[in-house]
MIZATI-156054 format. One record per residue (C-alpha): residue number from 1; x, y, z. Coordinates in Angstrom, 3 decimals, decimal comma, padded with zeros to 6 digits, always signed. Example, Ala and Ser with C-alpha at 12.3 -4.5 7.8 and 13.67 -1.06 7.14 Angstrom:
<kolmars>
+-------+----------+----------+----------+
: lovex :     east :    north :       up :
+-------+----------+----------+----------+
:     1 : +012,300 : -004,500 : +007,800 :
:     2 : +013,670 : -001,060 : +007,140 :
+-------+----------+----------+----------+
</kolmars>
This chain:
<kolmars>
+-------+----------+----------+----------+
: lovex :     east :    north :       up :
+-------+----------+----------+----------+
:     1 : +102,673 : +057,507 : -023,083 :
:     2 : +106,002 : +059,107 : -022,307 :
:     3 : +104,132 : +061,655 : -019,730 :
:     4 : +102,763 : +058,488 : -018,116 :
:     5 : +106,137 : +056,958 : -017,740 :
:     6 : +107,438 : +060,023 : -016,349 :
:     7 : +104,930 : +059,930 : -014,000 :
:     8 : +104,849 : +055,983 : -013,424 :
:     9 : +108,977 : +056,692 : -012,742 :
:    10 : +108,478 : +059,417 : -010,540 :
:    11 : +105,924 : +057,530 : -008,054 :
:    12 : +108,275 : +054,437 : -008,033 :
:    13 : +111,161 : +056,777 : -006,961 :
:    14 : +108,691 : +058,218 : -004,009 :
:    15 : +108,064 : +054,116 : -003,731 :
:    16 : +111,054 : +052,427 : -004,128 :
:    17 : +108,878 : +049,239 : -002,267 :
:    18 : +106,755 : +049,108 : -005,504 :
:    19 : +109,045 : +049,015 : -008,704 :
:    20 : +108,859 : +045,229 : -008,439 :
:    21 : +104,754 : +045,332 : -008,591 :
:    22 : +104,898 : +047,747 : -011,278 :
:    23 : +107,374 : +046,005 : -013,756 :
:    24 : +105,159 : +042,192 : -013,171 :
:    25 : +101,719 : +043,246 : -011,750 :
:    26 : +102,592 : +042,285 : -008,290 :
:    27 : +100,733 : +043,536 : -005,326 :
:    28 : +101,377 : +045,979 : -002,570 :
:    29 : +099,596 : +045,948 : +000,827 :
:    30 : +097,384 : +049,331 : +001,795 :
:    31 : +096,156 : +047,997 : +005,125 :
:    32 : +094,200 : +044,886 : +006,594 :
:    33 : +093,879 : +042,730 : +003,420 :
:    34 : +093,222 : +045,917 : +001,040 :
:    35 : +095,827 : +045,360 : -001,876 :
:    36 : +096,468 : +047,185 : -004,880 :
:    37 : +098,215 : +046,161 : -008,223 :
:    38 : +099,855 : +047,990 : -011,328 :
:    39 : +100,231 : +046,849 : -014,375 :
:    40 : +101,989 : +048,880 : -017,630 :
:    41 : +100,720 : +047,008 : -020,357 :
:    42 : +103,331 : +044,159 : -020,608 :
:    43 : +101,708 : +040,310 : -020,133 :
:    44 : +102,902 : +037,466 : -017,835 :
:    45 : +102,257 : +035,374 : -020,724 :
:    46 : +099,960 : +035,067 : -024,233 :
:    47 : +097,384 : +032,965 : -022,149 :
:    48 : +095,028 : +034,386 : -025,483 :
:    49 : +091,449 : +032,973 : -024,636 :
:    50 : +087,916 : +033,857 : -026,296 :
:    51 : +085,537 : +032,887 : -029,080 :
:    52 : +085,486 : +033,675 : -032,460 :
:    53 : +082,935 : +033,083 : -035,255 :
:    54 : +080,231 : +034,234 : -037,532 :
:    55 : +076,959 : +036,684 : -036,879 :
:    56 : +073,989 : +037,128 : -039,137 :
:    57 : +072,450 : +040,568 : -038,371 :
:    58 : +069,400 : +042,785 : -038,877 :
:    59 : +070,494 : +046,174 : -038,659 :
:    60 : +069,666 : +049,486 : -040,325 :
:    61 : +070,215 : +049,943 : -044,485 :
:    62 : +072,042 : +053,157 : -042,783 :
:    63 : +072,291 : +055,190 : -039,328 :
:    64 : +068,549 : +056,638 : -039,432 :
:    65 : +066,564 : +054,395 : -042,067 :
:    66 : +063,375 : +052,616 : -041,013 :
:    67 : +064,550 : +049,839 : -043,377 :
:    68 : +066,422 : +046,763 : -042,046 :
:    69 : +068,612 : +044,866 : -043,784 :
:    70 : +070,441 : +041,427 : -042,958 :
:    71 : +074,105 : +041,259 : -043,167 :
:    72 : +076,978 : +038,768 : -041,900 :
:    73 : +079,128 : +040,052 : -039,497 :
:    74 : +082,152 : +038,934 : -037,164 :
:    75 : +081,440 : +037,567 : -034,046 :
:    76 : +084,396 : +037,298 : -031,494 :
:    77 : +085,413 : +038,332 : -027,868 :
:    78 : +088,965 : +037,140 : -027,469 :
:    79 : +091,561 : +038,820 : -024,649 :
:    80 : +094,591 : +038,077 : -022,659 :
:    81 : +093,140 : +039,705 : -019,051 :
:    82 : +095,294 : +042,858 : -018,645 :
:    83 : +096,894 : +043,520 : -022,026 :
:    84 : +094,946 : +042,944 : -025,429 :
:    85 : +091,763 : +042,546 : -026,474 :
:    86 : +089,552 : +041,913 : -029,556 :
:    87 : +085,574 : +042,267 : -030,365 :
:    88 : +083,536 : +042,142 : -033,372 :
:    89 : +080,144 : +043,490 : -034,352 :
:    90 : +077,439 : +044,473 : -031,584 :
:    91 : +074,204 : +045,581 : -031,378 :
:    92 : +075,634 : +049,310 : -029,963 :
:    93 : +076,752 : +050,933 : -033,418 :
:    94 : +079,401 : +053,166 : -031,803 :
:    95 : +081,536 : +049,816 : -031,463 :
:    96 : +082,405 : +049,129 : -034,777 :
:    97 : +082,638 : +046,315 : -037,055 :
:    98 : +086,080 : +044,985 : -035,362 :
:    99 : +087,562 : +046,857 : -032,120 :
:   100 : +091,022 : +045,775 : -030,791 :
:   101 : +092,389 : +047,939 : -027,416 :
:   102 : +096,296 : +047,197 : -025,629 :
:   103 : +095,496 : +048,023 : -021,676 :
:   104 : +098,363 : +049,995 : -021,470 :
:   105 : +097,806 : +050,786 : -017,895 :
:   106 : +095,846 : +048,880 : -015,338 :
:   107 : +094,776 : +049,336 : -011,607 :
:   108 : +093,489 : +046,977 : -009,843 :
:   109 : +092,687 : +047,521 : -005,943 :
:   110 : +091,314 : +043,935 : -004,515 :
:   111 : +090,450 : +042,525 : -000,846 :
:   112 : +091,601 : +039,424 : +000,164 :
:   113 : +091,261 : +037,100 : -003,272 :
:   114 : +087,845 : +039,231 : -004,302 :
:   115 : +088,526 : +042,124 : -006,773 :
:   116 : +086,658 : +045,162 : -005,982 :
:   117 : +087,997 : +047,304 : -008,507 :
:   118 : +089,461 : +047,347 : -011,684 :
:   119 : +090,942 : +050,201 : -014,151 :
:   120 : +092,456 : +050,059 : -017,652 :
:   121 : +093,302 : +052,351 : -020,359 :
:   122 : +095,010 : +052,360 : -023,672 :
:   123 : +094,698 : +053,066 : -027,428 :
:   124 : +091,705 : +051,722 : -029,226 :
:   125 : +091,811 : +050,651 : -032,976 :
:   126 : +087,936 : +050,635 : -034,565 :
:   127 : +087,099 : +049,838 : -037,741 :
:   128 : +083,795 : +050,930 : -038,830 :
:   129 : +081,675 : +050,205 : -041,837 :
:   130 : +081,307 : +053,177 : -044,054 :
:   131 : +077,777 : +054,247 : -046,222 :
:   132 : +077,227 : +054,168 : -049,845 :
:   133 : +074,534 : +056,132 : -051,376 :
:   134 : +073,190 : +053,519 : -053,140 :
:   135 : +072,069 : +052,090 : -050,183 :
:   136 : +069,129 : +053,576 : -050,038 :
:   137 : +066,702 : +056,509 : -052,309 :
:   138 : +067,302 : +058,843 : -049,458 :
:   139 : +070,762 : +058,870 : -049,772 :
:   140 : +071,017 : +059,272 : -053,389 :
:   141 : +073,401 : +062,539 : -054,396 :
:   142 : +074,772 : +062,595 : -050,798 :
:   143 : +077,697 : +061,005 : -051,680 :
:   144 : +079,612 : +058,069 : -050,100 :
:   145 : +081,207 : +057,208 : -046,637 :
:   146 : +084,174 : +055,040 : -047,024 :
:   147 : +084,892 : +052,519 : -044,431 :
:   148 : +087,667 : +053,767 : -041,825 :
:   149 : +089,888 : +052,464 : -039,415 :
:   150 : +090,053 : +054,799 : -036,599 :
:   151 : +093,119 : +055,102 : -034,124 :
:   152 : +091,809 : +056,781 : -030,510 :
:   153 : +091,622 : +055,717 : -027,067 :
:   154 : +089,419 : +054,352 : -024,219 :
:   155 : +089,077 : +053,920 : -020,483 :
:   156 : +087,338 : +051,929 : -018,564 :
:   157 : +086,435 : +050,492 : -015,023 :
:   158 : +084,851 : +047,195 : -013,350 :
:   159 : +083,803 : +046,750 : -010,424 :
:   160 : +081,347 : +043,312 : -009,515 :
:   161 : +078,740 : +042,781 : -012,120 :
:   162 : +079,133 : +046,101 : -013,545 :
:   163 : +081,543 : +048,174 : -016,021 :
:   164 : +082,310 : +051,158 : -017,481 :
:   165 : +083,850 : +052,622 : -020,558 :
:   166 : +084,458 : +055,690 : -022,412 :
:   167 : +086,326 : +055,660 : -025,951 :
:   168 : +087,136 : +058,342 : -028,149 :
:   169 : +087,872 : +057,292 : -032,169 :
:   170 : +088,618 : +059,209 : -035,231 :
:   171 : +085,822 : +058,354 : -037,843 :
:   172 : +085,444 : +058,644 : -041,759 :
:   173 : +083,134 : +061,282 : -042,612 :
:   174 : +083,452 : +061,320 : -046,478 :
:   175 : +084,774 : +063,202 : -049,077 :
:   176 : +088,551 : +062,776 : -047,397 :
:   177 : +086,935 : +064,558 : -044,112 :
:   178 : +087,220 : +063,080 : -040,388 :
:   179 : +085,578 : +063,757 : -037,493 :
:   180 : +085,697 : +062,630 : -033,537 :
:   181 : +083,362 : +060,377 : -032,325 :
:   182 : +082,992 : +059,888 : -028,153 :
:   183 : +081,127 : +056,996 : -026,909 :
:   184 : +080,335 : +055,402 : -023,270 :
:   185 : +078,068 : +053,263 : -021,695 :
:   186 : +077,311 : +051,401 : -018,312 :
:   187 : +076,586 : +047,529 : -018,025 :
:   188 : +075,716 : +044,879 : -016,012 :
:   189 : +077,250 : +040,956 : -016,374 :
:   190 : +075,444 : +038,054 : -015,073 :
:   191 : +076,044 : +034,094 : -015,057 :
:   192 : +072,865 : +032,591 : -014,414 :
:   193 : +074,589 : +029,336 : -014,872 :
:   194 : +076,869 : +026,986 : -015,655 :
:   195 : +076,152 : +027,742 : -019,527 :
:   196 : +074,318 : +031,084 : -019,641 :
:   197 : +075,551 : +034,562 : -019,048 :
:   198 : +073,597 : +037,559 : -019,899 :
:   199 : +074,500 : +041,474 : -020,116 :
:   200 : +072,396 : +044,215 : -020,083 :
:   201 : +073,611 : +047,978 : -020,840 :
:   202 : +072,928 : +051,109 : -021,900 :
:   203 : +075,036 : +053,665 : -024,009 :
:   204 : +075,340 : +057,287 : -025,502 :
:   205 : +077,750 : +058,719 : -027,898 :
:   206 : +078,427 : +062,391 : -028,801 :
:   207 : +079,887 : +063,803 : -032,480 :
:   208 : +081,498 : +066,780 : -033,136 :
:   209 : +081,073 : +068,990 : -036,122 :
:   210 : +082,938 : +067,364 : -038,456 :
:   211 : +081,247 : +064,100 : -037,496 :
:   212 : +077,711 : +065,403 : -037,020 :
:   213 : +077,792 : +067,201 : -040,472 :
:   214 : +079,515 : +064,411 : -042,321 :
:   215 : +076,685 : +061,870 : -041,377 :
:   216 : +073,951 : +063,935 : -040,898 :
:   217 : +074,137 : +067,626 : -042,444 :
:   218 : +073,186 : +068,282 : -046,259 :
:   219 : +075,643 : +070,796 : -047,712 :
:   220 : +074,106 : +073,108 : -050,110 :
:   221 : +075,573 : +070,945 : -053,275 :
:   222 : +074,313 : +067,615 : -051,728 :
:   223 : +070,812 : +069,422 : -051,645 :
:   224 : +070,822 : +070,328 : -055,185 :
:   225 : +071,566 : +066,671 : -055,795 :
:   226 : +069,303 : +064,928 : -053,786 :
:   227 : +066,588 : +066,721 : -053,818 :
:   228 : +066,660 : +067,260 : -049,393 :
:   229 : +066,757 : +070,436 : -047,796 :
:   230 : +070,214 : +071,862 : -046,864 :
:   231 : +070,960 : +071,100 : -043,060 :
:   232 : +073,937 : +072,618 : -041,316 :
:   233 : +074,381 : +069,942 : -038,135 :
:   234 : +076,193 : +070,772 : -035,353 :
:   235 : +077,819 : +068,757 : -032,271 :
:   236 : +075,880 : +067,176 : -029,641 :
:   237 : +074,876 : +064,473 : -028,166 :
:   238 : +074,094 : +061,960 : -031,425 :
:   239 : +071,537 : +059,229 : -029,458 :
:   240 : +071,129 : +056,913 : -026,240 :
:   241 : +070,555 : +053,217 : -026,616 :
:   242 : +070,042 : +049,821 : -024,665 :
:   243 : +071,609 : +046,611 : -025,071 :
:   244 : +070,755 : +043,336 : -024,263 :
:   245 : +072,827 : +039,906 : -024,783 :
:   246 : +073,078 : +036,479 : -023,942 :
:   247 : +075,822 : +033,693 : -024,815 :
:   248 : +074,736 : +029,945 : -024,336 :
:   249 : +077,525 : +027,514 : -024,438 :
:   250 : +076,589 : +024,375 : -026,597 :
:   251 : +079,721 : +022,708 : -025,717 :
:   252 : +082,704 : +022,959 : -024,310 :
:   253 : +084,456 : +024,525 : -027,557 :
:   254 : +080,619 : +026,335 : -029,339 :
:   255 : +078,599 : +028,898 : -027,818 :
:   256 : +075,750 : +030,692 : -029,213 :
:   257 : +075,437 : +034,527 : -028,649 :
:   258 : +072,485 : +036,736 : -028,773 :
:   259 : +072,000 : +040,322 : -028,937 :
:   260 : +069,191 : +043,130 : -029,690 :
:   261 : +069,587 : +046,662 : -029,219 :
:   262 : +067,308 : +049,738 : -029,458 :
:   263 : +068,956 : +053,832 : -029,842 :
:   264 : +067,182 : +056,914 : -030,462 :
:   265 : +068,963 : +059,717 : -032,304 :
:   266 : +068,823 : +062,712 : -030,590 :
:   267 : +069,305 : +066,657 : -031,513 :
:   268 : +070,660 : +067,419 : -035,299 :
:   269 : +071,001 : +063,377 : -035,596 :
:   270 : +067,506 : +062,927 : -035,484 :
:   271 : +066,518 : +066,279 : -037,001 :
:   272 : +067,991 : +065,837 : -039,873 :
:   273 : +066,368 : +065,051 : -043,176 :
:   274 : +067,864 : +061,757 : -043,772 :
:   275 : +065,859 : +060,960 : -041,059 :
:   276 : +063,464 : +062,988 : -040,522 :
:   277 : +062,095 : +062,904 : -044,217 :
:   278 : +062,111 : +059,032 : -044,955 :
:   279 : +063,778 : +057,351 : -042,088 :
:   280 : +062,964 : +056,925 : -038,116 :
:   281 : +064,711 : +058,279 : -035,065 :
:   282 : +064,038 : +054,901 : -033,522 :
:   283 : +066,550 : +052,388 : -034,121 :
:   284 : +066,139 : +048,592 : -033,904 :
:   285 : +069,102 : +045,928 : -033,927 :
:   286 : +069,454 : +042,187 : -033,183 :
:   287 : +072,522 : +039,407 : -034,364 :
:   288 : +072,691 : +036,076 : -033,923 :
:   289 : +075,770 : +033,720 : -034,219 :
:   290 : +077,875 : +030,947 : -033,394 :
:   291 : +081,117 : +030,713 : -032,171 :
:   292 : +084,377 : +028,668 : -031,243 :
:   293 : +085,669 : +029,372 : -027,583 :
:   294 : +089,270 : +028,136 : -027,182 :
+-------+----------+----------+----------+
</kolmars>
């Protein structure tokens, strides 16, 4: 953050025209109606708007089992455009239970009133559901994965109907251990109406060492346990996946959200034998829930 002030302070003295559109997101003219805006993380107001609510979901007992399980799980999307935002449970498991990101920097280049382009970045918060060995036979002996709350950062970018984002996060990887988890996808926003909008995407996520080896790696001691072969897992790409979702609004304050999701585990994720032995390297998800938008 300080480098980026540094740098922020050293374009406004090449720019003295801009320090004004820097400090409150104003706008400063390129050429013909091209405009371009900067933002540094600090809100016009608290103009908080959203939904929030409750999920039921049908996800996997644990990252590789061919048994589903239903749980309840948070359902929100609530943001103040160009500073804060919060979102529960999705169908994509690299987003966590609960993820809340501060745009600490935004770009925004636009023509006329029409956006074309949009930037942000900023620390990300996830919090991420953990795995207990008693979840399943498989995991019996391997020990258990607490849930974490993982402090890390994303970017992203907009531009029409489609987005971008990459986020990096710190996750739990049991026995006191951590490892780095990097996720990104691409997707596409439509309003078909008045009352329905739907999103379609598609995602990837890549784990190093620690991460891989936490989640899916049998130490030598966890083998003796459980009774699976030993598996040394390394980093790599963990799996690719595609999302699909739809929100209804019932009213003007309820809504009704949809998602299902399918991922493949790739490499040492899906070689591994707490997959490989008992589970599936295909992945199936889908959540239902209602909401209150305010």
């Amino acid at each position: 953050m300080k480098l980026f002030l540094a740098a922020a302070s050293a374009f406004l003295a090449i720019h003295p025209a801009g320090a004004a559109f820097a400090q409150d997101s104003g706008q400063t003219r390129l050429d013909g109606d091209r405009q371009i805006s900067l933002g540094l993380g600090i809100p016009d107001s608290l103009d908080f708007h959203g939904y929030a609510g409750l999920a039921v979901g049908a996800f996997p007992d644990y990252e590789g089992s061919d048994d589903i399980a239903a749980m309840a799980l948070p359902l929100a999307d609530i943001r103040q455009p160009g500073f804060l935002f919060l979102k529960g449970a999705s169908v994509n498991p690299n987003d966590g239970l609960v993820s809340v990101g501060w745009e600490a920097l935004n770009l925004g280049i636009s023509k006329g009133s029409i956006q074309k382009l949009r930037m942000s970045a900023g620390p990300l918060v996830h919090y991420s559901g953990g795995r207990d060995e008693d979840d399943s036979d498989t995991l019996r002996g391997l020990g258990d994965i607490d849930d974490s709350v993982g402090l890390g950062g994303f970017i992203a970018a907009s531009g029409g109907p489609w987005s971008v984002d990459l986020s990096v996060v710190p996750q739990e990887t049991g026995d006191g251990g951590g490892g780095l988890l990097i996720s990104g996808g691409v997707k596409h926003s439509a309003q078909v109406n008045d009352k329905l909008a739907i999103s379609t995407g598609i995602s990837t996520s890549w784990g190093d060492d620690d991460y891989m080896q936490g989640y899916y790696g049998v130490t030598s001691s966890q083998s003796a346990r459980s009774g699976l072969a030993g598996f040394d897992a390394d980093a790599g790409v963990k799996d690719v996946g595609v999302q699909i979702g739809a929100t209804y609004e019932l009213s003007r304050r309820w809504v009704i959200e949809g998602q299902a999701g399918y991922q493949r585990l790739l490499n040492d994720a899906g070689d591994s034998p707490i997959v490989d032995a008992s589970g599936s390297r295909d992945q199936f998800r889908a959540l239902l829930g209602v909401a209150y938008q305010f």
